[in-house]
C-alpha positions in Angstrom: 101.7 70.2 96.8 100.3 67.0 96.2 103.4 64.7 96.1 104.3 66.6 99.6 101.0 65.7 101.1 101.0 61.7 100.0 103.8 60.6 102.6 102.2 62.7 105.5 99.5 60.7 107.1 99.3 62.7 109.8 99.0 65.9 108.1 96.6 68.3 109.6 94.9 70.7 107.3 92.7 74.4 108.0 91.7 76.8 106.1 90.9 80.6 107.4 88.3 82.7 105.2 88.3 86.7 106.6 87.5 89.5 105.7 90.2 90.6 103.7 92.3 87.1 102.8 91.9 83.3 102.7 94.6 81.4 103.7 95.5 77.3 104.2 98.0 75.3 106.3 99.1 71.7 106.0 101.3 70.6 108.0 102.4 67.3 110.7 103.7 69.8 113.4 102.8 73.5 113.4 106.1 75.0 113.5 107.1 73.2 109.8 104.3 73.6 107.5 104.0 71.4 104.5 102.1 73.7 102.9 101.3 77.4 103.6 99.5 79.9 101.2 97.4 83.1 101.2 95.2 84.6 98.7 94.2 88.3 99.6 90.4 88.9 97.8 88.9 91.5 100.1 85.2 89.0 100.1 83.2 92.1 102.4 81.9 93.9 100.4 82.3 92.0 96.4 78.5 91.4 95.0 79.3 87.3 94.9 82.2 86.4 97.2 80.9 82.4 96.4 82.6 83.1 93.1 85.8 84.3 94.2 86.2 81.5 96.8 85.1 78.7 94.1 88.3 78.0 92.2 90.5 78.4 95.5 88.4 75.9 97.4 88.1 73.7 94.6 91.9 73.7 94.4 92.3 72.5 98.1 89.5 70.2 97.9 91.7 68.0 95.1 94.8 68.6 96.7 93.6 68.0 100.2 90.6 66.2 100.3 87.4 66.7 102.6 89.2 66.4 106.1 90.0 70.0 106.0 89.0 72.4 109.1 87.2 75.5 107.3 86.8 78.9 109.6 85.0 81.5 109.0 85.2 84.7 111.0 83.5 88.2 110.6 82.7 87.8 107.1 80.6 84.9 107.5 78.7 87.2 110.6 78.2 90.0 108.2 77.4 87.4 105.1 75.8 84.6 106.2 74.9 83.7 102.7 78.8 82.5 102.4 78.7 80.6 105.7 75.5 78.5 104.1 77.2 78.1 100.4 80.0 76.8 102.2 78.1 74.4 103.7 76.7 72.8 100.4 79.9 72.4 99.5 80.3 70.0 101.7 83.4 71.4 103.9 83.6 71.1 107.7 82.7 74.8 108.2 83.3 76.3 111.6 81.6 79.6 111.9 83.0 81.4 114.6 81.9 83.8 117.2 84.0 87.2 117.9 84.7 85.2 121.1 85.9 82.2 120.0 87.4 84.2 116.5 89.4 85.8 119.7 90.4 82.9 122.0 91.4 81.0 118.7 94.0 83.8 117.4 95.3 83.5 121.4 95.7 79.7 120.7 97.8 80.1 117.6 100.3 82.5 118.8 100.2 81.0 122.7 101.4 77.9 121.0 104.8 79.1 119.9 105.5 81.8 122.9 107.1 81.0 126.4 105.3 84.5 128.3 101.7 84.6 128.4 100.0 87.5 126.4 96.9 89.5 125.4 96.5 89.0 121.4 95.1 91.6 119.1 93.7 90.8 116.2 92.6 93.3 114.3 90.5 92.3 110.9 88.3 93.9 108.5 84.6 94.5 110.1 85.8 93.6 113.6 88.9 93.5 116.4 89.4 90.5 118.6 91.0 90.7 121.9 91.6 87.7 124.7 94.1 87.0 127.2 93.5 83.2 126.8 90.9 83.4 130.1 88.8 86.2 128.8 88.1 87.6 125.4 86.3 90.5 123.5 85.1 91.2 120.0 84.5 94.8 119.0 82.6 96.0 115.8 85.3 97.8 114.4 88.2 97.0 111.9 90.0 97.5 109.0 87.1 98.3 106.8 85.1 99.8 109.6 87.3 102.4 111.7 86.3 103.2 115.3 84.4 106.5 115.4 85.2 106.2 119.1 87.1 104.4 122.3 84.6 104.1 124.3 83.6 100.2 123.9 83.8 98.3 127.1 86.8 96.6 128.1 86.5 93.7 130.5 88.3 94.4 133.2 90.6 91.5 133.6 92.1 92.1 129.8 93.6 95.3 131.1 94.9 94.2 134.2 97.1 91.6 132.6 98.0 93.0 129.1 101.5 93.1 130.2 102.4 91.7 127.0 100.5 92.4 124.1 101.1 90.9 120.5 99.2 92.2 117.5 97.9 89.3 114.4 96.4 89.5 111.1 97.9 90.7 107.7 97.3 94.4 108.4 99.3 94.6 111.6 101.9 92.4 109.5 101.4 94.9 106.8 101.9 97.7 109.3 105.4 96.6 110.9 106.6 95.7 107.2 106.4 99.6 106.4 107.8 100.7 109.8 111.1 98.9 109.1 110.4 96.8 112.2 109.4 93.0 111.8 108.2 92.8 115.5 106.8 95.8 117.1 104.9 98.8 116.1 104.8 101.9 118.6 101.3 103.7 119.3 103.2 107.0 118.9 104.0 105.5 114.9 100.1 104.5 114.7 99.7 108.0 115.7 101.5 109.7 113.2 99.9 107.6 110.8 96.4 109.0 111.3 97.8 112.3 110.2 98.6 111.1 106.9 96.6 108.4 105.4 97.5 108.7 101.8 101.3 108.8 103.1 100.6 105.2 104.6 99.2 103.9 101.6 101.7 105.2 99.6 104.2 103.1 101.6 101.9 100.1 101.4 102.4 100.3 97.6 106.1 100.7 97.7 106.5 98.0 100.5 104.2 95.6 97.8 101.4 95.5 99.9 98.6 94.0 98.2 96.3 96.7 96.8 92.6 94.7 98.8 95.1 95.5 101.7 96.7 98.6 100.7 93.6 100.8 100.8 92.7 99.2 104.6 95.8 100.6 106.1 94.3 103.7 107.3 91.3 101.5 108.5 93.9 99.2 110.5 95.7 102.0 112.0 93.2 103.6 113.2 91.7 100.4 114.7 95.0 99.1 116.4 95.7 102.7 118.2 91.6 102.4 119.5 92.7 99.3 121.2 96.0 100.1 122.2 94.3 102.8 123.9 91.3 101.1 125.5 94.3 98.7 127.1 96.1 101.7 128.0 99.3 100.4 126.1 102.0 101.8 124.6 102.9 99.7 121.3 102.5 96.1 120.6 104.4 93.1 119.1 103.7 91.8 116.0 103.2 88.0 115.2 103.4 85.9 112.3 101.1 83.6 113.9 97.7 83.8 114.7 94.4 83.0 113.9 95.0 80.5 111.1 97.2 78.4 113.6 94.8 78.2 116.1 92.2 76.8 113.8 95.2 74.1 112.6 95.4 73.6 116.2 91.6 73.5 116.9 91.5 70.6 113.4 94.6 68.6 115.0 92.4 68.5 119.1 89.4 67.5 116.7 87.7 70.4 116.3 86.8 68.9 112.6 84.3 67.0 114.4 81.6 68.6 115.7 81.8 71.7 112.5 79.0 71.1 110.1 
């Protein structure tokens, strides 16, 4: 990577940290990376998450340097302790809201479509939704399945999810085993929730890593709550999302005012 990086001097660099994975991008424009990676370490609930992150981070830091955009989503709510190591480490940490964990996974997958659209993004402890104008953040996710579908929707998300396009490794994950690279039908998710050791059994035969593998229920369950509560009746699936938006949020200068 380094001898990539040394003739881009306008190379923009972020870094995600979730729930489930960590992953980097480097690159001049958005659409070619120099440099794309992803480590899957499932940090929610592992006693010392610092330790896990430690030989990644130190990794980037010599390959990259310190003007790299680090954000932190529901793992740093839930673990605040990781959110405050980070910050010794001297890193430009952006510890984001739900809302702005929202609006950013709109900006990475806005960037690259023609049609406006409602994203999804559906992570470990919590699902993000925002149309680019409004946004929610509900306390369900991979690792925390909805026990219900009654959370409150705000009204406008509803009235213009015409177009709906689902983010994150698990809906990735999820389209990979349906055998369809971008869309997965609620009436699939459905069939899912019958069979939860099926779906994990076709995780492991479709290579899904195993922090992943054992949050497919979890995810299912989670993306079918929201289809639902946006009364839809399947989504796309993106290979963009959050982690884009936060390269885009570095490249507007973002990287300034994190700390």
């Amino acid at each position: 990577m380094r001898g990539e990086m040394a003739n881009s001097p306008r190379r923009t660099a972020a870094v995600k940290i979730g729930s489930t994975s960590v992953a980097v991008l480097v690159a001049d424009r958005m659409a070619e990376p120099l440099f794309q990676h992803l480590w899957v370490l499932g940090l929610m609930d592992v006693p010392d998450p610092q330790e896990r992150l430690a030989p990644i981070l130190q990794q980037l830091a010599s390959e990259l340097g310190p003007a790299t955009l680090v954000g932190v989503g529901e793992v740093g709510r839930r673990r605040p302790e990781l959110t405050g190591w980070l910050q010794t480490q001297r890193w430009p940490v952006w510890q984001l809201s739900g809302r702005e964990e929202a609006r950013c996974a709109w900006w990475g997958v806005q960037a690259g479509l023609r049609q406006a659209a409602t994203v999804i993004d559906v992570g470990g402890g919590s699902t993000e939704v925002s149309d680019g104008t409004d946004a929610v953040s509900w306390p369900f996710g991979a690792a925390a399945p909805p026990t219900t579908d009654t959370w409150t929707v705000p009204p406008g998300l509803t009235a213009r999810a015409h177009r709906l396009v689902a983010v994150g490794g698990t809906a990735r994950a999820l389209a990979t085993i349906a055998g369809q690279e971008a869309r997965l039908a609620r009436a699939q998710l459905a069939a899912w929730t019958q069979h939860p050791d099926d779906l994990i059994r076709l995780g492991a035969g479709h290579r899904v890593e195993p922090a992943r593998r054992s949050l497919l229920p979890g995810g299912v369950r989670s993306l079918l709550c929201t289809l639902t509560l946006l009364g839809a009746d399947g989504v796309e699936v993106s290979d963009a999302g959050l982690l884009q938006g936060l390269w885009l949020a570095a490249r507007l200068g973002r990287m300034a005012h994190a700390r």
